[in-house]
Jmol script that loads the backbone (N, CA, C; Angstrom):
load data "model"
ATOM      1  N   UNK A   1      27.409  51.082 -13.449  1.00  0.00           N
ATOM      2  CA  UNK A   1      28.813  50.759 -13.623  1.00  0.00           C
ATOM      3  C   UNK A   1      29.430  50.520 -12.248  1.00  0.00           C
ATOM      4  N   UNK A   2      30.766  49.471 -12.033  1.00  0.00           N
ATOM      5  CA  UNK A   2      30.939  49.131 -10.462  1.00  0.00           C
ATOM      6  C   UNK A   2      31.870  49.897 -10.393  1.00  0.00           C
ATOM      7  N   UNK A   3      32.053  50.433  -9.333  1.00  0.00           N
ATOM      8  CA  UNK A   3      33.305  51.542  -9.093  1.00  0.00           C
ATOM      9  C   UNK A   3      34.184  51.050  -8.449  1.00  0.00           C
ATOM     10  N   UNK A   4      35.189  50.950  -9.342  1.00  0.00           N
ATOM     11  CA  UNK A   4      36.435  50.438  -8.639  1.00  0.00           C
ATOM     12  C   UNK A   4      37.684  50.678  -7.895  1.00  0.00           C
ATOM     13  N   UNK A   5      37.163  51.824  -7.521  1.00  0.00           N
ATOM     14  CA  UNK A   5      37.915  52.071  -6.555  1.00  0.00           C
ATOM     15  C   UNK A   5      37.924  51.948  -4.840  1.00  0.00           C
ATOM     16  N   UNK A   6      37.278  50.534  -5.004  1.00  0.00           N
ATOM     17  CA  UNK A   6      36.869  50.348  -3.701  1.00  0.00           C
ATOM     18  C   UNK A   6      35.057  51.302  -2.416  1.00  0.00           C
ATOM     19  N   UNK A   7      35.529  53.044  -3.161  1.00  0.00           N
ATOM     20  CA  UNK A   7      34.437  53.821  -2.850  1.00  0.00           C
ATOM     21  C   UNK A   7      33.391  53.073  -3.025  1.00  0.00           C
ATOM     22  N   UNK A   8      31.915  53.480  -2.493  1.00  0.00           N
ATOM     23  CA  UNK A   8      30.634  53.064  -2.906  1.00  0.00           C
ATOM     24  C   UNK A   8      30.173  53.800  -3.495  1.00  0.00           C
ATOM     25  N   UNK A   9      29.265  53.142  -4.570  1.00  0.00           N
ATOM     26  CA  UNK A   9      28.144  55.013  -5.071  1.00  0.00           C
ATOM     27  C   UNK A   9      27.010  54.897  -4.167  1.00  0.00           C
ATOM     28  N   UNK A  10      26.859  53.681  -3.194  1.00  0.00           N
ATOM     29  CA  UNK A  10      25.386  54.324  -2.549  1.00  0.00           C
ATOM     30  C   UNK A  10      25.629  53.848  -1.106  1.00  0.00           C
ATOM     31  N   UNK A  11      25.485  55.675  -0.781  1.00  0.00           N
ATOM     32  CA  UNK A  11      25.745  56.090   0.581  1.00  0.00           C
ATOM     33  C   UNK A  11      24.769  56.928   1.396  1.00  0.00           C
ATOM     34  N   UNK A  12      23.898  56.692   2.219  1.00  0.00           N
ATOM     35  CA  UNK A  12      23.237  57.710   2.749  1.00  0.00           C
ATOM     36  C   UNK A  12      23.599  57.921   4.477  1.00  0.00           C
ATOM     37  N   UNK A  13      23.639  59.078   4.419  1.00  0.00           N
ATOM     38  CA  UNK A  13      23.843  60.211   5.661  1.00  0.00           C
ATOM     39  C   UNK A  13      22.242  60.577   6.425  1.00  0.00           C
ATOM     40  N   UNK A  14      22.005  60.344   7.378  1.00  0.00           N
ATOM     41  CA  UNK A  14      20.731  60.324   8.502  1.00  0.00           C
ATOM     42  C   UNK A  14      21.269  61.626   8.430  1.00  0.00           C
ATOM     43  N   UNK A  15      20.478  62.569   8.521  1.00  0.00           N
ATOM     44  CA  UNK A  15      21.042  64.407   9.057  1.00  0.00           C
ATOM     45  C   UNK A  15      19.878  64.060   9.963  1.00  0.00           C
ATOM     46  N   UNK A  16      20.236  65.318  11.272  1.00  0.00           N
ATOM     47  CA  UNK A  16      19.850  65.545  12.332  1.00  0.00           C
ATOM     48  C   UNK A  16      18.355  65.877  12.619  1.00  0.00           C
ATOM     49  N   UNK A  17      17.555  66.168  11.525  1.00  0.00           N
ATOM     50  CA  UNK A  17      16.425  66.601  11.242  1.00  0.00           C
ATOM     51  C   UNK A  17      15.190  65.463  11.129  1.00  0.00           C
ATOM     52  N   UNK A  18      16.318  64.273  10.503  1.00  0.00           N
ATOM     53  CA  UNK A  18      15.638  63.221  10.021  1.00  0.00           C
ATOM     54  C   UNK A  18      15.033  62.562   8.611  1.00  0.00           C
ATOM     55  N   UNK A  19      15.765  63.587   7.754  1.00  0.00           N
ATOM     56  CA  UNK A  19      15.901  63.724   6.085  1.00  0.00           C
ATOM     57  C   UNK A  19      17.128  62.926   6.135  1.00  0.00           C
ATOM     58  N   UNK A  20      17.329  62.596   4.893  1.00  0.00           N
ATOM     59  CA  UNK A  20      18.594  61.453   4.877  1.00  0.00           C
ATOM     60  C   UNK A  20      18.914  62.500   3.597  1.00  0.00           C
ATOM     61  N   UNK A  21      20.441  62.027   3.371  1.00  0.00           N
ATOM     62  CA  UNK A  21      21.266  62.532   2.224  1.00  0.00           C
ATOM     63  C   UNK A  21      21.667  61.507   1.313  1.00  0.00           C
ATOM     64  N   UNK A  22      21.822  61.029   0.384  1.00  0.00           N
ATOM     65  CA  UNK A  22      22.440  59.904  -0.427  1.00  0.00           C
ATOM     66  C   UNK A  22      23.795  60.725  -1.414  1.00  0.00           C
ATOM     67  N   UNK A  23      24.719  59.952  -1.391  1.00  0.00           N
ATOM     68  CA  UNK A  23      26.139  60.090  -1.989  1.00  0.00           C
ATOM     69  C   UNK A  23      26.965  59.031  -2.674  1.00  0.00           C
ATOM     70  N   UNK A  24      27.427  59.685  -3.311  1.00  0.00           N
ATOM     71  CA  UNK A  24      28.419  58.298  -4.124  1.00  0.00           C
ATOM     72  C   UNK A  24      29.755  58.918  -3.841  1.00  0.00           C
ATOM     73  N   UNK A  25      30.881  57.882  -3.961  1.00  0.00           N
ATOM     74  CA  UNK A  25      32.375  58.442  -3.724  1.00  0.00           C
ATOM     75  C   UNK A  25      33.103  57.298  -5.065  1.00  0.00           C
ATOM     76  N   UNK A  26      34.275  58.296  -5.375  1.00  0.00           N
ATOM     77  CA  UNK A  26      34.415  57.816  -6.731  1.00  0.00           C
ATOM     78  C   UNK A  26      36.231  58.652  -6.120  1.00  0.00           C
ATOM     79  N   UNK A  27      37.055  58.142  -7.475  1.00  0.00           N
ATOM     80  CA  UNK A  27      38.226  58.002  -7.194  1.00  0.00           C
ATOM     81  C   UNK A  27      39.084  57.752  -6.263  1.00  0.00           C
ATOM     82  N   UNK A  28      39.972  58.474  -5.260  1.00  0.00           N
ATOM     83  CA  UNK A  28      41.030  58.377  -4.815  1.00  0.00           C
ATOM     84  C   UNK A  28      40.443  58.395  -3.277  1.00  0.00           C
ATOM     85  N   UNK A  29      40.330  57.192  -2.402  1.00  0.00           N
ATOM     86  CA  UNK A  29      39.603  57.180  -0.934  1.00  0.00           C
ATOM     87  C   UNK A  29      40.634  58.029  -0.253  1.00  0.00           C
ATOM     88  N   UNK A  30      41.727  58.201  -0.329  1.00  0.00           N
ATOM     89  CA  UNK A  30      42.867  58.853   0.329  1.00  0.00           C
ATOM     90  C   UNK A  30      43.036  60.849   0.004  1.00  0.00           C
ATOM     91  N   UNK A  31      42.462  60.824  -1.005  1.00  0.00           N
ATOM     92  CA  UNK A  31      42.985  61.906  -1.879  1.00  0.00           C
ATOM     93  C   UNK A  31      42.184  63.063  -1.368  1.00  0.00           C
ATOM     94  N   UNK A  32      42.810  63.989  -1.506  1.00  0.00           N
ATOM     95  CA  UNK A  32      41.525  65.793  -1.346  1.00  0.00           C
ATOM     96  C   UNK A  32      40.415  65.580  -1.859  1.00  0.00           C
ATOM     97  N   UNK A  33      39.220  65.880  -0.528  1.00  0.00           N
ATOM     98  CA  UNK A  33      37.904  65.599  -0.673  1.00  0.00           C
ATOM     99  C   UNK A  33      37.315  66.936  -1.771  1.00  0.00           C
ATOM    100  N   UNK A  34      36.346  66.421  -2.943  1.00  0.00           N
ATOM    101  CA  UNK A  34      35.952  67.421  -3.659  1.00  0.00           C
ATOM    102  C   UNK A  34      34.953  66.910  -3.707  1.00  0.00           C
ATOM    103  N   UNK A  35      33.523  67.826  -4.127  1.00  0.00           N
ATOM    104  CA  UNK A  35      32.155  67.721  -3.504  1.00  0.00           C
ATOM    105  C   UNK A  35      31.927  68.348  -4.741  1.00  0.00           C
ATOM    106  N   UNK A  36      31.242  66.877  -5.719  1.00  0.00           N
ATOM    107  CA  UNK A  36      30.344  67.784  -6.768  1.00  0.00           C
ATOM    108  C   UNK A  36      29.094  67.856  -7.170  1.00  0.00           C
ATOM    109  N   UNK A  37      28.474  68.628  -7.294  1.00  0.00           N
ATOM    110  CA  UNK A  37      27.275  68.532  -7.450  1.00  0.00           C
ATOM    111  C   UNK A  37      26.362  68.754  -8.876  1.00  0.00           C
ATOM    112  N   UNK A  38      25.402  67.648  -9.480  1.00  0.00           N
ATOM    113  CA  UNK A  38      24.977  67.349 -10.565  1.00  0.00           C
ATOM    114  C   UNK A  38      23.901  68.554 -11.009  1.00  0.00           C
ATOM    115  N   UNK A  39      23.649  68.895 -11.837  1.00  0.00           N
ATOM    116  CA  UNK A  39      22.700  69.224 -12.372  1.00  0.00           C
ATOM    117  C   UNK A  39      21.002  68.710 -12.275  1.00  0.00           C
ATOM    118  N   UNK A  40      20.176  69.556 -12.452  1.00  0.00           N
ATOM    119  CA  UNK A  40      18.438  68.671 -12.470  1.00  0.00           C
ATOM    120  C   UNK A  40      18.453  67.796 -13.332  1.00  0.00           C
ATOM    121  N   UNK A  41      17.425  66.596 -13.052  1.00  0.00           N
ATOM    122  CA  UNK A  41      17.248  65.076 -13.381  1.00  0.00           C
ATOM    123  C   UNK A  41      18.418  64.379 -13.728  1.00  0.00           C
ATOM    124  N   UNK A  42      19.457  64.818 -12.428  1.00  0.00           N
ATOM    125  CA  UNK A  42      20.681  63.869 -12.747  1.00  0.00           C
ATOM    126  C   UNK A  42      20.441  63.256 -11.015  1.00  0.00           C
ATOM    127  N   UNK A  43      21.945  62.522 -10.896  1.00  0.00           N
ATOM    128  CA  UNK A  43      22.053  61.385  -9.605  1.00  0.00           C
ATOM    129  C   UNK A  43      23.059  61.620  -9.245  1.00  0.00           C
ATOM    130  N   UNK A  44      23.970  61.040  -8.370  1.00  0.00           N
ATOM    131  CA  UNK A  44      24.715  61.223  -7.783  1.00  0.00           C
ATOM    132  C   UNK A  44      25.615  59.943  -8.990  1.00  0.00           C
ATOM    133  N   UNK A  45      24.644  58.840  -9.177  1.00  0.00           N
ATOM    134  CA  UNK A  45      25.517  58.352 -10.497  1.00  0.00           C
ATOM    135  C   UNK A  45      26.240  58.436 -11.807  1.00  0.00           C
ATOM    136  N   UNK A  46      25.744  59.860 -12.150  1.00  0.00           N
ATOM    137  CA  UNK A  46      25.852  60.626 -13.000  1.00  0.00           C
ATOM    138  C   UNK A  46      27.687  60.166 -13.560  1.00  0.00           C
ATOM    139  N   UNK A  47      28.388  60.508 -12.368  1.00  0.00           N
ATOM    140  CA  UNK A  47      29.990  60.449 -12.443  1.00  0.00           C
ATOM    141  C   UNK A  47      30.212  59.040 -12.269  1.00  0.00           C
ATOM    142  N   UNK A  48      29.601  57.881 -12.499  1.00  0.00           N
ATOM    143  CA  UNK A  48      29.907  56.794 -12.235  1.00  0.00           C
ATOM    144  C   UNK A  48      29.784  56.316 -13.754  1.00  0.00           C
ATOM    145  N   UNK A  49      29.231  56.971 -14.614  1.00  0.00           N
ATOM    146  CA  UNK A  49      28.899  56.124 -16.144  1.00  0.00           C
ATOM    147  C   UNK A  49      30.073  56.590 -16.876  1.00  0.00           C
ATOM    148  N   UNK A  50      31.015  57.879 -16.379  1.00  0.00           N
ATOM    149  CA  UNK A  50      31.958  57.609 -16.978  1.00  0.00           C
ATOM    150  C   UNK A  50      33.108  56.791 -17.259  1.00  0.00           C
ATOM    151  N   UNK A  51      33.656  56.506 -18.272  1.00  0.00           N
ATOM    152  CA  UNK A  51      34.530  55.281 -18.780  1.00  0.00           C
ATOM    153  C   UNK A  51      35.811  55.601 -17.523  1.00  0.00           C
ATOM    154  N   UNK A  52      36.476  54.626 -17.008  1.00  0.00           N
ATOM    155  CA  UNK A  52      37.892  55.104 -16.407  1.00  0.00           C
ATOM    156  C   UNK A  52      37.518  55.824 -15.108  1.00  0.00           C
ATOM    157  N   UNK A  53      38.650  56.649 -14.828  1.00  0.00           N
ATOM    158  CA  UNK A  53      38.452  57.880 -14.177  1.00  0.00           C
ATOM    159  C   UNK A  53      39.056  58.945 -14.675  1.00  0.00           C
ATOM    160  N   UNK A  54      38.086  59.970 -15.614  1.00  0.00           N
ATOM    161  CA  UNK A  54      38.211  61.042 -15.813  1.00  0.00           C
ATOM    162  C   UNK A  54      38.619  62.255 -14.901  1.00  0.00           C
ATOM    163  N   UNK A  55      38.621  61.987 -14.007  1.00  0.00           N
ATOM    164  CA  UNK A  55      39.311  63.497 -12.859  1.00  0.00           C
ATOM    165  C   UNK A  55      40.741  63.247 -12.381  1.00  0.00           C
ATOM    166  N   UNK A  56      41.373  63.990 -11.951  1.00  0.00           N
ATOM    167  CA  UNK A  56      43.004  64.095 -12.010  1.00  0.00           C
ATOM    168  C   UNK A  56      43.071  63.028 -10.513  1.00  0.00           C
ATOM    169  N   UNK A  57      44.450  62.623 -10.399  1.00  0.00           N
ATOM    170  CA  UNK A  57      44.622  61.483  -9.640  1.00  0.00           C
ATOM    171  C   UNK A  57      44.343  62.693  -8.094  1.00  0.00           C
ATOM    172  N   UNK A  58      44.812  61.602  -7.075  1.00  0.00           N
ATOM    173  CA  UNK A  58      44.598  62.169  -5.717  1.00  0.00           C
ATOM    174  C   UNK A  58      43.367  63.123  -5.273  1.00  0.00           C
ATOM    175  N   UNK A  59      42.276  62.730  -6.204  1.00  0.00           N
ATOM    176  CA  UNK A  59      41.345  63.235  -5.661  1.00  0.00           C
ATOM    177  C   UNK A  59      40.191  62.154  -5.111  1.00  0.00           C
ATOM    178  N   UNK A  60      39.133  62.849  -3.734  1.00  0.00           N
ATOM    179  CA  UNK A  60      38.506  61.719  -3.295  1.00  0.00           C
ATOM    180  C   UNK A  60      36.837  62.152  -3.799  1.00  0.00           C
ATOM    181  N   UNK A  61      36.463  62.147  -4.835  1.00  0.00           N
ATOM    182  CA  UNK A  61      35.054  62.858  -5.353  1.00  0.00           C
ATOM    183  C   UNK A  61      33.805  62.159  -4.400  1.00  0.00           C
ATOM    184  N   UNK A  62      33.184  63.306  -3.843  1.00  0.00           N
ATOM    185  CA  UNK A  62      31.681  63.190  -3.042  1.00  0.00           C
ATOM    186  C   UNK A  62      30.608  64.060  -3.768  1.00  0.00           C
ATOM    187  N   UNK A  63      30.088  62.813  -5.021  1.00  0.00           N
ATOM    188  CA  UNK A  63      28.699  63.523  -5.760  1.00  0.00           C
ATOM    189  C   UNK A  63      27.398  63.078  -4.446  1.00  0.00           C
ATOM    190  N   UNK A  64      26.738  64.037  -3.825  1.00  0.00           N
ATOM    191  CA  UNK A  64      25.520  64.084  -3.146  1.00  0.00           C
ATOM    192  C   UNK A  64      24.584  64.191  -4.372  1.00  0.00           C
ATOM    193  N   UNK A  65      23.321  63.573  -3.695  1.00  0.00           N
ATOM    194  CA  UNK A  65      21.566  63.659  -4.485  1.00  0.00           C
ATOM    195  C   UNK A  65      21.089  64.652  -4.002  1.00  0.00           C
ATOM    196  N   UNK A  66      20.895  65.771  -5.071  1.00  0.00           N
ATOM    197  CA  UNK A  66      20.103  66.912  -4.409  1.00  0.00           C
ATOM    198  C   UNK A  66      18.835  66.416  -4.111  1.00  0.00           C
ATOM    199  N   UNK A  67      18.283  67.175  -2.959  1.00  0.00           N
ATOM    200  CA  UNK A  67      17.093  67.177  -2.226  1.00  0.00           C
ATOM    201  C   UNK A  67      15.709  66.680  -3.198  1.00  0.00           C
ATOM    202  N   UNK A  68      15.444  65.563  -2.709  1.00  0.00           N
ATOM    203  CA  UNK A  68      14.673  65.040  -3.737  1.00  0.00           C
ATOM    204  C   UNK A  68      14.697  64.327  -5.106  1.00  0.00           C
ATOM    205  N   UNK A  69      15.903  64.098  -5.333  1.00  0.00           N
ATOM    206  CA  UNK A  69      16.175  63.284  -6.247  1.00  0.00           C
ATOM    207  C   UNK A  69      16.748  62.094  -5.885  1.00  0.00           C
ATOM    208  N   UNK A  70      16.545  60.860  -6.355  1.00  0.00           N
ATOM    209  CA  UNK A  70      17.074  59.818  -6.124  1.00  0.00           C
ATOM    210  C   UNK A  70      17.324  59.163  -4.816  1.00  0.00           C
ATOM    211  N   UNK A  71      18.320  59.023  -3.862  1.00  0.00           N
ATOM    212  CA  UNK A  71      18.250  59.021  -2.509  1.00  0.00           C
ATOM    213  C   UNK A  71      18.042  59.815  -1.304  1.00  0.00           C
ATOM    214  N   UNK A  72      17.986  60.688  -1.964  1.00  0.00           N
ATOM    215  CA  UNK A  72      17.914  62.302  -0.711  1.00  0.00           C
ATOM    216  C   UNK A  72      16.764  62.869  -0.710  1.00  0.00           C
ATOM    217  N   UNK A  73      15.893  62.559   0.769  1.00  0.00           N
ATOM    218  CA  UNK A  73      14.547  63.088   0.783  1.00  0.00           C
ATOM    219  C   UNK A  73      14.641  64.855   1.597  1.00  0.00           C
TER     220      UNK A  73
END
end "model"
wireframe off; spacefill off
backbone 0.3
color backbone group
């Protein structure tokens, strides 16, 4: 699904180690950063198949790929 709020869903972060992180950002680019995190054999897309935007306005949602799933080695 394309997210329209300008955010991307695919984002990866180089960490210092040399493991990368992958993230999606979804609602409000301006809004209080909230960091959620999916459940096993989910994605960081997980919050992107929903219809609309289901979470309250002024928020800026950062779903990360846990370690080993999907973009995050």
């Amino acid at each position: 699904m394309k997210n329209t709020s300008g955010l991307k869903d695919t984002n990866i972060l180089r960490l210092p180690d040399g493991r990368r992180l992958g993230y999606a950002e979804y609602g409000d680019p301006d809004g209080k950063p909230v960091i959620l995190f999916h459940g096993n054999t989910n994605s960081r897309l997980l919050y992107g198949l929903m219809p609309g935007c289901p979470f309250r306005p002024g928020l800026h949602l950062i779903a990360p790929d846990g370690t080993g799933y999907s973009l995050s080695l």
